[in-house]
Rosetta silent file (secondary structure, phi, psi, omega in degrees, C-alpha in Angstrom):
SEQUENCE: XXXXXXXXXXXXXXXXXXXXXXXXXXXXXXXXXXXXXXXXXXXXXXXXXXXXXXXXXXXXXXXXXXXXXXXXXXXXXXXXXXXXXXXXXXXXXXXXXXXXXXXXXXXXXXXXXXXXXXXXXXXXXXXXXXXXXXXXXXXXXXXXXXXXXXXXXXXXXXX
SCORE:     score description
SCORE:     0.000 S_00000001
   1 L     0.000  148.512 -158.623    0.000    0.000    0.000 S_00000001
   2 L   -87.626  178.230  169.630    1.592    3.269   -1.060 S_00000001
   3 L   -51.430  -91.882  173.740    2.303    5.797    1.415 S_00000001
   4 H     2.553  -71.914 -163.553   -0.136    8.590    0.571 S_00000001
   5 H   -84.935   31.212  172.164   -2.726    6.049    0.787 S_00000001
   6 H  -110.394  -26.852  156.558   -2.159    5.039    4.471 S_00000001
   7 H  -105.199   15.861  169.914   -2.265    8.367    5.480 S_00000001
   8 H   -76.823  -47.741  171.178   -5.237    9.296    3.774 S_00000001
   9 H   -55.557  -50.699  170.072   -6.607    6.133    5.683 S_00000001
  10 H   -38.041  -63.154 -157.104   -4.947    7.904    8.920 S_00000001
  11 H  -112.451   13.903  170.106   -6.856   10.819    8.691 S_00000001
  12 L  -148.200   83.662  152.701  -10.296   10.383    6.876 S_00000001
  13 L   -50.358  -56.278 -155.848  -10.977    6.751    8.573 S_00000001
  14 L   -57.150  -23.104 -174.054  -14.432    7.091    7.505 S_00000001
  15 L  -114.431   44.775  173.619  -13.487    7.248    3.787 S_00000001
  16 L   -61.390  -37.546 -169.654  -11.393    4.130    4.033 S_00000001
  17 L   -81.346  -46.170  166.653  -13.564    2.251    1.328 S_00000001
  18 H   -35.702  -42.212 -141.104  -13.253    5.602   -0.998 S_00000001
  19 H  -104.045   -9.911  173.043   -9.345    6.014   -0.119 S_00000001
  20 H  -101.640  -19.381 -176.652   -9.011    1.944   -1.096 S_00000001
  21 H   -90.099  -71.571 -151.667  -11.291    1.829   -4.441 S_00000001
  22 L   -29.109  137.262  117.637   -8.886    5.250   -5.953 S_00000001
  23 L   -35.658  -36.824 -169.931   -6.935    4.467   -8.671 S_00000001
  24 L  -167.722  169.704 -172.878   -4.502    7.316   -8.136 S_00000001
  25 H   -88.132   -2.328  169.752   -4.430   10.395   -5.567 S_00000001
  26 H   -78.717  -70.575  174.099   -5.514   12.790   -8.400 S_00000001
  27 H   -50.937  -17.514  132.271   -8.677   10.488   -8.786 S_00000001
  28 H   -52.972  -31.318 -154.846   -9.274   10.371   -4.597 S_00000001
  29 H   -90.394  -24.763  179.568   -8.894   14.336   -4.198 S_00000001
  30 H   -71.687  -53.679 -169.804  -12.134   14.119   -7.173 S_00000001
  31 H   -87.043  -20.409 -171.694  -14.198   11.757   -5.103 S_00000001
  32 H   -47.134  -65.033 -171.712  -12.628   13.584   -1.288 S_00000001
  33 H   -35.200  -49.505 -164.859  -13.794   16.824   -2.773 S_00000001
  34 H   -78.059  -35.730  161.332  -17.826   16.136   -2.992 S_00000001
  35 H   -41.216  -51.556 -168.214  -17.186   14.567    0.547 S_00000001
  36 H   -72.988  -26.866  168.167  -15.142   17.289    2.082 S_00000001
  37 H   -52.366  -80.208  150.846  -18.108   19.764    0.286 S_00000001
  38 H    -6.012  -67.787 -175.378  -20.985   17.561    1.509 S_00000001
  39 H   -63.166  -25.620  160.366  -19.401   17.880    5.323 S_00000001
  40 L   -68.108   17.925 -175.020  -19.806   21.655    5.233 S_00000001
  41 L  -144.169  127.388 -158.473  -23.384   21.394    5.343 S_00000001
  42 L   -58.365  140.379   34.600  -25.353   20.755    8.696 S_00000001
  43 L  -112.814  107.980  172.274  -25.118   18.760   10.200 S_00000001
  44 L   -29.700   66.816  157.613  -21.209   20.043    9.999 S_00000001
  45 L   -43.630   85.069 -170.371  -18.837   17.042    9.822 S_00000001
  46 H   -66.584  -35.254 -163.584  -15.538   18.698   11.579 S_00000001
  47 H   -79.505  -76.319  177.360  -13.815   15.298   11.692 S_00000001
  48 H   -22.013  -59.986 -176.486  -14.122   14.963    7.300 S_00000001
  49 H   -70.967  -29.517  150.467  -13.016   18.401    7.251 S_00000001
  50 H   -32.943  -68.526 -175.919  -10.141   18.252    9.493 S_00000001
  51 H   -77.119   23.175  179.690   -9.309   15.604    8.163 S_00000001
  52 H  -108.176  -47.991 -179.216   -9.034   16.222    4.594 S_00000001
  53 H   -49.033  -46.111  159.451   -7.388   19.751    5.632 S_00000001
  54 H   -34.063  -66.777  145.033   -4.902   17.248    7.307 S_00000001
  55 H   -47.178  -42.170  176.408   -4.387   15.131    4.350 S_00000001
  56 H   -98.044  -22.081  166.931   -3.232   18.023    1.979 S_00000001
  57 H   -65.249  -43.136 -177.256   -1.148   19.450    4.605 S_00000001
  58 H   -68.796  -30.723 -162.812    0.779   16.311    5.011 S_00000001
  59 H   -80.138  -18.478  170.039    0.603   15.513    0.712 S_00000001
  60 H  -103.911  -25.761 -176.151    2.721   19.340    0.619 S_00000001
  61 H   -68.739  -67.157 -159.460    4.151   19.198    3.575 S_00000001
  62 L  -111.868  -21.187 -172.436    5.425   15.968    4.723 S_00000001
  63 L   -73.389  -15.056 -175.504    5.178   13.495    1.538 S_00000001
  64 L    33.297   54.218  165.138    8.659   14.970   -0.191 S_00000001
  65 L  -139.199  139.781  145.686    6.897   14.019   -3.390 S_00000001
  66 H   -78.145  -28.724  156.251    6.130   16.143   -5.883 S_00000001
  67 H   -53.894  -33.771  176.503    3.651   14.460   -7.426 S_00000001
  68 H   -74.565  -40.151 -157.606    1.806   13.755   -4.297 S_00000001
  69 H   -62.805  -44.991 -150.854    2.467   17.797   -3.254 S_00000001
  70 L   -79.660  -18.194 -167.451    0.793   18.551   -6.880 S_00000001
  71 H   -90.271  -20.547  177.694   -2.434   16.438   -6.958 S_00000001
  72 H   -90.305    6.475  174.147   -3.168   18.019   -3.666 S_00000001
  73 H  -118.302  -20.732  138.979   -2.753   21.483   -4.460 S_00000001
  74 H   -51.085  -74.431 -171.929   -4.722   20.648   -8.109 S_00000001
  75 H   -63.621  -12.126 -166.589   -7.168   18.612   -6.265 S_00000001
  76 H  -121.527  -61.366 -151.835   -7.896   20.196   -2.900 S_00000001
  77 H   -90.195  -61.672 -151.638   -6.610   23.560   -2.437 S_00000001
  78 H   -59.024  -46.737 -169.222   -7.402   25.162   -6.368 S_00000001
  79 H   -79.486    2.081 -169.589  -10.796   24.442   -5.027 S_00000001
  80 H   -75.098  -39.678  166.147  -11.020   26.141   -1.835 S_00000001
  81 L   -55.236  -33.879 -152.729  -11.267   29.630   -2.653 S_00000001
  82 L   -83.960   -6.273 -163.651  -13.808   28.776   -5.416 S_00000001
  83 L  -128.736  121.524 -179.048  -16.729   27.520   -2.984 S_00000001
  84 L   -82.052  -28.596  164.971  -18.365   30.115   -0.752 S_00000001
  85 L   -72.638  -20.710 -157.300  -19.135   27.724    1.350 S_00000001
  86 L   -95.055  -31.352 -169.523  -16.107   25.825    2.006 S_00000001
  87 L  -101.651   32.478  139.420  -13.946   29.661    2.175 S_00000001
  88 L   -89.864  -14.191  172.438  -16.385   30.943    4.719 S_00000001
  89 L  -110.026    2.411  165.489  -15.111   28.316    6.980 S_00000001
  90 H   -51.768  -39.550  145.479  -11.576   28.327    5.836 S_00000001
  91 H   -14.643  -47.146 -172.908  -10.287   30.538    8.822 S_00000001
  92 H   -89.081  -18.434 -169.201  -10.964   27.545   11.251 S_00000001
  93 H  -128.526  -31.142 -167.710   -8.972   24.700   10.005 S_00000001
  94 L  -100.002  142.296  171.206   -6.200   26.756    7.729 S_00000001
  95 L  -115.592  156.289 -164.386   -3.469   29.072    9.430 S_00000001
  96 H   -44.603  -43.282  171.364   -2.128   31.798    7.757 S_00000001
  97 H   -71.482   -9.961 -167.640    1.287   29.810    6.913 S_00000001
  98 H   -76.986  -54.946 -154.280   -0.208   26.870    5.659 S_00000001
  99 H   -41.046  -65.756 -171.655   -2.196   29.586    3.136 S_00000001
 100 H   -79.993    9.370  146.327    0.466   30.997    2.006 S_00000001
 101 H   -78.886  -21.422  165.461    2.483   27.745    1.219 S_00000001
 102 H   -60.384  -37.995 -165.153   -0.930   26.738   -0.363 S_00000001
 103 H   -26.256  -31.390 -176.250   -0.663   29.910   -2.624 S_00000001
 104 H   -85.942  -38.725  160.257    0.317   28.203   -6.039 S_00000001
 105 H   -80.443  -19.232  168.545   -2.682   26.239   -5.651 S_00000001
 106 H   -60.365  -39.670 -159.264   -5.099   28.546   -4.063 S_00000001
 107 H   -84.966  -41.242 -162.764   -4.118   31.921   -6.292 S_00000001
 108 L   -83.539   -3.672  175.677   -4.439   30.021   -9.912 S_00000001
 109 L  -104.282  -20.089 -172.677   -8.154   29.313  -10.833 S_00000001
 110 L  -107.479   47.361  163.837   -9.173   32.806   -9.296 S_00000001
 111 L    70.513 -177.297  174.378   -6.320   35.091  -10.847 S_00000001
 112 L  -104.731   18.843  173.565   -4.071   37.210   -9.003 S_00000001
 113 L  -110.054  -30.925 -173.129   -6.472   40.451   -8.490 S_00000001
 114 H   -80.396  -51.844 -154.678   -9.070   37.999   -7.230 S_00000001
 115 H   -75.636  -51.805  179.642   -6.806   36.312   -5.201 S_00000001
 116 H   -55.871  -31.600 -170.811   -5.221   39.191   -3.247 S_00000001
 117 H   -71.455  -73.813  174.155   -8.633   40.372   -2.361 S_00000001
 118 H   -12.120  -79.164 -138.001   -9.739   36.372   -0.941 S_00000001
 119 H   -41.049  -53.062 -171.582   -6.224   36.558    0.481 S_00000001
 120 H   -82.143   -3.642  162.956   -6.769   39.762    2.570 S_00000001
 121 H   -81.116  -58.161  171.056  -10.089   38.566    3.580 S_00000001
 122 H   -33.138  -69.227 -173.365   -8.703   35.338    4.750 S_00000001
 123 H   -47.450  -84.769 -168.572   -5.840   36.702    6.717 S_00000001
 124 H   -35.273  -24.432 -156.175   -8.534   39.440    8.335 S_00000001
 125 H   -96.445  -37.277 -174.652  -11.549   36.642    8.857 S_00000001
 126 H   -72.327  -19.704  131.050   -8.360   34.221   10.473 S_00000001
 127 H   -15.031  -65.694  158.960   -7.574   36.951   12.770 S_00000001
 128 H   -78.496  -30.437 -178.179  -10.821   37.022   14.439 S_00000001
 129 H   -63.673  -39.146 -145.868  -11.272   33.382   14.240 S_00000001
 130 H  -107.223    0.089  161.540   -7.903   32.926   16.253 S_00000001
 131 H   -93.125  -32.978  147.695   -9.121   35.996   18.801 S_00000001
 132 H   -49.802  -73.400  169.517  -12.463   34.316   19.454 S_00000001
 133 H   -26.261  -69.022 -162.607  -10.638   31.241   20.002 S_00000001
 134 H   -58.507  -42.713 -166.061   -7.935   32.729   22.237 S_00000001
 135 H   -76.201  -32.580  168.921  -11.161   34.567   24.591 S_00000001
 136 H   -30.145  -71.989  178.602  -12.669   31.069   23.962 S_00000001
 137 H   -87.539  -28.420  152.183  -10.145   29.083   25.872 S_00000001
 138 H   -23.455  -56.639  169.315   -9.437   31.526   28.635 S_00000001
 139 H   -71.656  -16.272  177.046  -12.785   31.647   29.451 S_00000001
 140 H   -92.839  -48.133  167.267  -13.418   27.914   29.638 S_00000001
 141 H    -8.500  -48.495 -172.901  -10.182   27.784   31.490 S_00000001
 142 L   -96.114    0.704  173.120  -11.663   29.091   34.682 S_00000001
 143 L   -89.557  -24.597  179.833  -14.451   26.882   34.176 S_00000001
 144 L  -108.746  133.436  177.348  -12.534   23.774   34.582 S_00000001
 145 L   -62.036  138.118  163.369   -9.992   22.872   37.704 S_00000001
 146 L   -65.309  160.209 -140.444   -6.093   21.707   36.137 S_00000001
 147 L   -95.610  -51.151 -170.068   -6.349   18.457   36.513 S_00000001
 148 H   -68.402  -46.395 -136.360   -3.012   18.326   39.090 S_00000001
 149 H   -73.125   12.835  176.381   -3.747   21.160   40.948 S_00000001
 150 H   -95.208  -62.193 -165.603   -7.357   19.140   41.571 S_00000001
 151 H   -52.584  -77.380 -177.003   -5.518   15.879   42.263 S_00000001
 152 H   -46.003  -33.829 -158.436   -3.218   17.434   44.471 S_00000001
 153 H  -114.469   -3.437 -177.440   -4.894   19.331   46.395 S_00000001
 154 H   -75.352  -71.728 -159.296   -8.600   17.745   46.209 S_00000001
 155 L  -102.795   21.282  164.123   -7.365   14.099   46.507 S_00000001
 156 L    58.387   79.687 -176.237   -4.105   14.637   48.717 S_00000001
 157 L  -123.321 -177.880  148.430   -1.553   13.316   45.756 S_00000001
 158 L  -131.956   31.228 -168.219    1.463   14.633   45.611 S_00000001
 159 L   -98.913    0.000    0.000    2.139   14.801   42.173 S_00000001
């Protein structure tokens, strides 16, 4: 079993029978896509979309193939911009560096006047996303005890 497709199987379990019927990882990122579409619409599958976001991070990132780097920024990323739905939730699973290593696939089906605009909307919309977050866990912080300082001082431990 090739590489790729063991860590496609890593990180979209669910599409195991999908990620074992492809022919080739240009032909999975075709059938991924109407999945990874499909999950942005409620009821919101987070684990498909993670995990696809996952998958193309690792196929530029971590695969030191170019051919695997290429079908996933053809197959995955050229389409991300192009779907209103899928780039209103882009903010939450992409961080500003993976975008811009994404850039030769994100920037080429909408031009490069088109793009910069997305771009500086992205950056601005991830910005709030990652400031909501940040008041996010602070405030559930104080909602929950750390676990040692509970142990210790709850349950006598001394760890």
């Amino acid at each position: 079993m090739s590489m790729w497709r063991r860590m496609a199987i890593e990180k979209l379990p669910k599409q195991r029978e999908t990620i074992e019927k492809s022919e080739s990882l240009g032909k999975l990122w075709m059938d991924l896509w109407f999945e990874f579409r499909e999950a942005h619409i409620d009821p919101v599958d987070v684990q498909t979309i993670r995990g696809c976001y996952e998958f193309a991070w690792w196929c530029i990132g971590e695969s030191h193939s170019k051919s695997v780097a290429g079908d996933a920024l053809m197959g995955f990323y050229e389409n991300l911009l192009d779907d209103s739905v899928v780039r209103k939730r882009l903010p939450e699973f992409l961080s500003v560096d993976q975008f811009r290593v994404a850039t030769p696939g994100l920037a080429y089906p909408v031009g490069p006047e088109k793009f910069a605009e997305l771009s500086a909307e992205f950056v601005r919309r991830r910005k709030e996303f990652a400031q909501t977050a940040r008041w996010e866990r602070q405030a559930n912080r104080h909602k929950r005890p750390c676990h040692r300082w509970f142990s210790s001082q709850m349950l006598g431990s001394t760890t």
